[in-house]
Every structure is written in C-alpha cells, then in structure tokens.
N, C-alpha and C positions, 0 to 999 in steps of 0.2 A: 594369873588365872587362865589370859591365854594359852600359855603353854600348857597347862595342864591337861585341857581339853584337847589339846591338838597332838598331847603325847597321846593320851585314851585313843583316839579317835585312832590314829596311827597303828596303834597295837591291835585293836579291834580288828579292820580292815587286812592288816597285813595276816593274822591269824588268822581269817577266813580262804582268804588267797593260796597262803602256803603252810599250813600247818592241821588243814581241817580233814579228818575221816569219816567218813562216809559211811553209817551203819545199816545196808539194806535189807535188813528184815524188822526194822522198827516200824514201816508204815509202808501201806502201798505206793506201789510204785518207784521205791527207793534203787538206787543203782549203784555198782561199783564208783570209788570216789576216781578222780582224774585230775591233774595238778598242771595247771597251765605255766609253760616254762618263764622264768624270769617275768614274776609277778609285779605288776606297778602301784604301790601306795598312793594314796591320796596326797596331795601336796598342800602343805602347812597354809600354804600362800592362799590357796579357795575355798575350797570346799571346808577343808579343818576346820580354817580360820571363821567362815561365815558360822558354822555349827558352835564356835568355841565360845562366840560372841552370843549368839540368841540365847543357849544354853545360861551364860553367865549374866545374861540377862534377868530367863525365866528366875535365876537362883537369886539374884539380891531385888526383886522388885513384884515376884510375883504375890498375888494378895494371902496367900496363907504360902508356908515356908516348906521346902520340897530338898530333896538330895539328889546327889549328882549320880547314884545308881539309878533311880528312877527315872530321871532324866535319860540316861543312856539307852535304857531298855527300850523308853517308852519311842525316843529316836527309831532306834532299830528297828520296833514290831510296826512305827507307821511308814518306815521306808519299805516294809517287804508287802506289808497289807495293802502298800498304792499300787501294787504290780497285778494282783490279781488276787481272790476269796481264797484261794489256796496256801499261799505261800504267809507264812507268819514267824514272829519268834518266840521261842519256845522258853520259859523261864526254868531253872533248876525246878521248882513246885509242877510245873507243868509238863515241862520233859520226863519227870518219872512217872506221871500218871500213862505219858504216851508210852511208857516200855511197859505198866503195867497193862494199858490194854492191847498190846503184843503176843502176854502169855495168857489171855484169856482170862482176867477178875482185876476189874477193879471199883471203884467207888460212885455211885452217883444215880443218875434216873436214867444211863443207857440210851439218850440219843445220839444218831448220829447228825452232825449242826455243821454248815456251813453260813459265814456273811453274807449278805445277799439288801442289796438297796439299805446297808445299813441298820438291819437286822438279821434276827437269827432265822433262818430256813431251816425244820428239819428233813434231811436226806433221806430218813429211814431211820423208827425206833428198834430197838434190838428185843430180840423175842426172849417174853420174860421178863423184858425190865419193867419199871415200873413206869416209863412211858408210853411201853406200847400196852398193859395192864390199864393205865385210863383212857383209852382210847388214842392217844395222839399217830397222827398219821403224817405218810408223807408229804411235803408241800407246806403243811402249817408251818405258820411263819411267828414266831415268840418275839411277843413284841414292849415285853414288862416282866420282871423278874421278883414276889416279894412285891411288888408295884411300883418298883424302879422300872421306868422304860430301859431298853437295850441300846438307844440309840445314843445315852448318855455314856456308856461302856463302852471299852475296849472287849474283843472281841475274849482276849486273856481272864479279864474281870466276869464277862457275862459266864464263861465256864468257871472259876471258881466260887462263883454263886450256885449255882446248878450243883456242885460237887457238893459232900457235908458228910457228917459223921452218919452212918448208917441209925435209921429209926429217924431221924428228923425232918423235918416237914420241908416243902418249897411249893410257891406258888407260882404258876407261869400263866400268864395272859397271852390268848390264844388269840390271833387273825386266820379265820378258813374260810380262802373264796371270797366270796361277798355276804357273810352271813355274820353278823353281831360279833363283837370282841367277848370272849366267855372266858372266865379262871378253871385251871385246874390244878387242885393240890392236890401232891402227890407224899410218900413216906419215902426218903433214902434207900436204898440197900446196896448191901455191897453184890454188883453183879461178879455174876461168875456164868460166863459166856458157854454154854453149849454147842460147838459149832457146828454138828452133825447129829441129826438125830434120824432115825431109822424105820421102818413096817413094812409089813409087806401084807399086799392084798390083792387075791383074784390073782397069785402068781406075779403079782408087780411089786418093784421095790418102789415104795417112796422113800425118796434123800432128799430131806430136809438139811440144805449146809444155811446157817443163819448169818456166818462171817466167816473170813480165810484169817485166820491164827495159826500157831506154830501147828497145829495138833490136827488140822481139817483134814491134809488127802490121809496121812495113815490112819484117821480116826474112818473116814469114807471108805477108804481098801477093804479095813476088817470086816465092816458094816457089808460091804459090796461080798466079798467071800464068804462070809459065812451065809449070807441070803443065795445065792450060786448052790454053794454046798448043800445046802438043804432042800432046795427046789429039785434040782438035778433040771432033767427034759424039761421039768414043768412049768422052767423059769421064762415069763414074758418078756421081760428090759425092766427098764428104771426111767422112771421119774423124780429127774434134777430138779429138786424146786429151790428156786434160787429170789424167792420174791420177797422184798425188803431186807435186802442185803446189803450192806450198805459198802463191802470191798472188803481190803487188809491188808494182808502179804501179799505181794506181787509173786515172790517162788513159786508161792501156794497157789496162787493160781494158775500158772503150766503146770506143775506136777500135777493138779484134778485135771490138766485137759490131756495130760499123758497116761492116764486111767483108761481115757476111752478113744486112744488115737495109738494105731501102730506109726503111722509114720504122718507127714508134713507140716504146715507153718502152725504155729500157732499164733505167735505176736512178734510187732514189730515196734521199736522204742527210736523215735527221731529225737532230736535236737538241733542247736543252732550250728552244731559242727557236723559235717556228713560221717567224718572220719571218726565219729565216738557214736555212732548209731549200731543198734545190736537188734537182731534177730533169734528168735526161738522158734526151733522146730523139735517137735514129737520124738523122743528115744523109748520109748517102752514099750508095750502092748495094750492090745484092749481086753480089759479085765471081764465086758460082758462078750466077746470074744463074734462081735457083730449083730447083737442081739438089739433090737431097737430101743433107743433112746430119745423121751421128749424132756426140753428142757422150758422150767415153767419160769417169767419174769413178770415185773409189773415198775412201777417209778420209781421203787424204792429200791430197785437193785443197781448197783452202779461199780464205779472202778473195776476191780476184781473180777466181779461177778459179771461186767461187760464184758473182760476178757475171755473170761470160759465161753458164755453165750456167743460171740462172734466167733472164735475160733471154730465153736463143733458146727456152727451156720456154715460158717464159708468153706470149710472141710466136706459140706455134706453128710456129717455123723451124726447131726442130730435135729429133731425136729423143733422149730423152737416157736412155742406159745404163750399169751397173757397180752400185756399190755406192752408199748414200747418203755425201753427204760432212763433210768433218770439221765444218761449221759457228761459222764467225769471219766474224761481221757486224757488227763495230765498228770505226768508222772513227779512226785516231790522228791527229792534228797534230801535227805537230815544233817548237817554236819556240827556236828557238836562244839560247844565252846570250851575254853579253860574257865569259864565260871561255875559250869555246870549246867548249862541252860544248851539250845541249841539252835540254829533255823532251819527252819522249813522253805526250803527252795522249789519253787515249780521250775523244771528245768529239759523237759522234755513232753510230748505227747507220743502215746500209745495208738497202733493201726492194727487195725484184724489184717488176717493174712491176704483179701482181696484188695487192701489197700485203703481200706475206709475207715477215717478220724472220726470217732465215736462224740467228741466233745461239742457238747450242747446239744445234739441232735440224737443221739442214744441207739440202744439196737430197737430196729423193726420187728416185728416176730412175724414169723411164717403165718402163724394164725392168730386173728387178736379171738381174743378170751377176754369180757369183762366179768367183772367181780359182780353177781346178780343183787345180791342184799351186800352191799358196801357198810362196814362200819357207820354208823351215824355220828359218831363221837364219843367224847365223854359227857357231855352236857347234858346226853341226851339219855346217857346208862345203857347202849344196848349194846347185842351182842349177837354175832353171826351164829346162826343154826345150821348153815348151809355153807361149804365153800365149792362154790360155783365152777370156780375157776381150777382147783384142785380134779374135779368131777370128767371136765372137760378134758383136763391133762391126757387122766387114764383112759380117756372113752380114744383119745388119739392114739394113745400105747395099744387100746387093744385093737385097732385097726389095723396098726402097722406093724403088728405078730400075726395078723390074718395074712400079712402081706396085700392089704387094699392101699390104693390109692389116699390121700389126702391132701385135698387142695386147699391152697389156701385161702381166705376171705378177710373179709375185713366187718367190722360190726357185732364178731362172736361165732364161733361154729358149730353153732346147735342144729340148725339145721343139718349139716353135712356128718354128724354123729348120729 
C-alpha cells in the first residue's frame, strides 16, 4: 500500500513540476507558464513515505470508509489552502465552473467569496445576481450554509453548496459587523454576467464595467465610440464606475487602461524570481482623446479593477473617487492536471506603476465619496433611492470639463461640489 501512495504522490508532484500549462485568461492574474530546469521529485524516503503512511491510515481505520481519490485531493487543496486564501485546488466539477465564469454565465447566487478566519468573506456580489438582489454586501461574512456552519466545510464543498440547479432555493446565515447573525434565502439562477453597461447624461458617459471577462474592453470601446460619435463637441468624459467589482482577466485589465492612456506604465507583476518579472506599459491611444475622466470605487472593487484604478492614478489620467478599495494584489496561475482538475497557485503580486503593492492596503481615492443612504440589507427589505456616490462622480466630471480645480478631502466632497 506503501508504494502505491508514494507512486501517486510521485506522479502528482512531478506533473506539476514538468508537465503543467499555464492558462492565463482563466482567472485574474494568471501569467505565462515557466518551467524550472531539471525539476526535483519528492523522495519516496520523506515526505512520500510519511503521506503514504497517514493516508493508509486514514483508509483502514477511519470511522466511516473514504477512497483514496478523496484522499488525494483533499491532501492537495489543504496543502495549497495552508499557503494563503487564494491559492486552492480546483477539482474537474470545479474547474469548469471556473472557465465557465471566464466566458461570462454560469450557475449560482454570483458571489464573489474568499476564506477568511475560516469562513466565507464576500468580496463583492455581482450586479444582478441574486446575491446582490437580496441585499448582500461587501465584507458580510457567511457563516452557515442550509444551516450547515462553513467552518465544517472545505472551502471546495462551501461553493458546491452555494451552486444548484437554477430555480432552487439556498439559505446562507449572514455575520454584518456586529449586528445579529440574520438568514437569507435566496432562488438560483443561471447568471449571465453583463460586464459593461452604458448612458449618458448631461453630456457624460457613465460605464458601468461590473467584471473583466473576455468581452469588457471591446464591449467598452463600442460603448465609448458610439457615445463620442453622437455627442461630437458636446461630449464631457466618462465616468468609470468600477464599484463592486470584484476583478477577472488580468489582459482585460491593461487593454481597459490602454483605452484611456497613449503612452506609459501600467502594471508591474513580481515574484520570487527577479528574472520572470514582467511589466506592462500603454500601446494604443486614448479613445476619449484627453477628455476628463473620473474613476468611481468602493471595497468591493478589487484585483482587476485595482489595476485600472492605480494605473490611471499614478498616470495622472484619471481622477479617482468613492471609497478605498478592497485590496487583492496577488497574482494566481492555473495549471491544469491530467485529472481534469487544476491548482490555483498564488505566485506573484501585482504594483501600479509608482511602485506601490495594493495587497491588503487597497487603492486610496483622490476623493473619498461615501455611500449617503447605504444599503441596510436584506433583513431589512430596503432599497437605495438615491446613489450618492454616483451623484458626486459626475458633479467631479463636471468640474474638471470646466477645467476647475478639485482638491482632494477626505470624509466626502460635498462641500467642494
């Protein structure tokens, strides 16, 4: 039986090493794969050996009777899960959900979830679904699923419960703040991700980008040209509103900052090796061809959405307002297994172009803007009449087509509108 495990193990490991590709448009942050020369296997004699042993432990003596895939996996996802909230393994059921929300539709209540103390955090619901439809916000922290706690789950389990056949019910137990644990049940559907949605008002574009999927900058371009084309002189700028965003494709997010940038840095991607560290700077033009642009954030924006927001900051092209944001600047790699499953590697962090690591500390905004009537919840059935923060965007935009000043403050800039 020892050997069994210590051949498994062996083949895992060395297939990871020398045989793994790298798909970087499955998830943010993803990067060209890179293959370190004359890779070293794990030796039968340690590491194998102790894992072959516990393993053949768990299988003849554990109190209800388990297999030795389960076993493997569940190794794998608590070896990448001890490293940091990011990094996990992806099983065949779980990895095609991840390509399915790549292309923008797939199954479930659309939050975006990270582990956090052993529960679920969400990052940001996605607009539409039917978690941000009952009110859930950023920061709430799911802490029973169905009224299963989450802390009995693997991070793998707590999302295929969340998932379900469209039309079916789930209930998730809410922690906000310090304020009473409260349920909300919700109905399945199948999302289908709108990444860009568009208007224009008072001569301003608002661009709503809700996530970066395969479809954002060309779906933004159109949106952006034909609002140009039909203003003509009359056109003010644009209004990026980029709040509760939860990230995506990493491409997708320099192509949106080569929209509105003729030339310099946009992002810089480190790691443990200096010699595999890559930079990105601006190749195209700017589509509003100097025309002022504010870019609106709040916690719920993050990965992706930090890139844009830093880059047009530290560029000086764009003014940037709301709240500070959630801060995820770590860059993951996918590399797919012969099972059909994959992992998820955190293997680098991402810097704006002044040189400042976004991770855990988020971007600043020129001007904070709070949310005047904030969502209350779902507990509580209400619903914003007002968006504040939207209001204040434009009142920036239209100062900075008068060509006035705008300083920045902290606490809201009502005043200085």
């Amino acid at each position: 039986m020892y050997a069994w495990w210590c051949n498994a193990l062996k083949k895992i490991v060395c297939s990871l090493l020398v045989g793994a590709l790298v798909l970087p448009a499955l998830v943010f942050g993803a990067q060209p794969a890179t293959t370190d020369p004359q890779p070293t296997c794990l030796s039968p004699k340690d590491s194998a050996l102790f894992y072959a042993y516990v393993a053949d432990k768990v299988r003849r003596e554990y109190v209800e009777p388990t297999d030795n895939q389960k076993l493997l996996e569940g190794a794998l996802d608590g070896m990448l899960t001890s490293l940091d909230k990011y990094s996990s393994y992806l099983s065949p059921e779980k990895y095609k959900e991840v390509k399915k929300q790549a292309h923008g539709e797939y199954g479930g209540l659309g939050l975006e979830i990270i582990t956090e103390d052993g529960g679920l955090r969400i990052v940001s619901p996605i607009e539409d679904a039917p978690g941000q439809k009952a009110g859930l916000q950023t920061g709430d922290m799911i802490i029973a699923i169905d009224g299963k706690s989450v802390f009995e789950m693997s991070p793998h389990e707590a999302g295929q419960k969340m998932r379900g056949e469209p039309g079916s019910h789930v209930t998730l137990s809410i922690q906000r703040a310090k304020q009473p644990v409260f349920d909300v049940t919700m109905k399945r559907e199948r999302v289908r991700v709108v990444s860009v949605k568009g208007k224009l008002k008072d001569h301003i574009a608002h661009l709503r980008v809700t996530i970066f999927n395969e479809n954002t900058t060309q779906a933004l371009r159109t949106q952006l040209e034909d609002f140009v084309r039909k203003e003509g002189d009359a056109f003010k700028g644009a209004v990026l509103d980029m709040r509760n965003n939860p990230g995506g494709l990493f491409d997708q997010a320099v192509s949106v900052c080569e929209l509105f940038m003729e030339q310099g840095p946009i992002v810089s991607i480190r790691g443990r090796d200096p010699k595999k560290d890559l930079s990105f700077e601006a190749q195209e033009h700017d589509i509003l061809q100097g025309k002022p642009l504010v870019v609106l954030i709040n916690g719920g924006s993050a990965s992706a959405a930090e890139i844009v927001a830093g880059a047009l900051q530290d560029n000086k092209r764009a003014v940037i307002v709301g709240t500070r944001s959630f801060g995820k600047a770590s860059v993951q790699t996918v590399v797919p297994m012969t099972n059909g499953g994959a992992i998820k590697l955190t293997t680098a962090h991402y810097y704006t172009p002044s040189g400042r690591l976004i991770q855990k500390t988020g971007i600043v905004p020129d001007i904070t803007l709070n949310q005047e009537d904030p969502k209350q919840g779902a507990q509580e059935g209400k619903k914003d009449k007002r968006d504040a923060q939207l209001e204040g965007a434009m009142n920036v935009l239209k100062a900075l087509s008068l060509g006035e000043r705008v300083h920045p403050m902290e606490g809201g800039a009502r005043e200085a509108l």
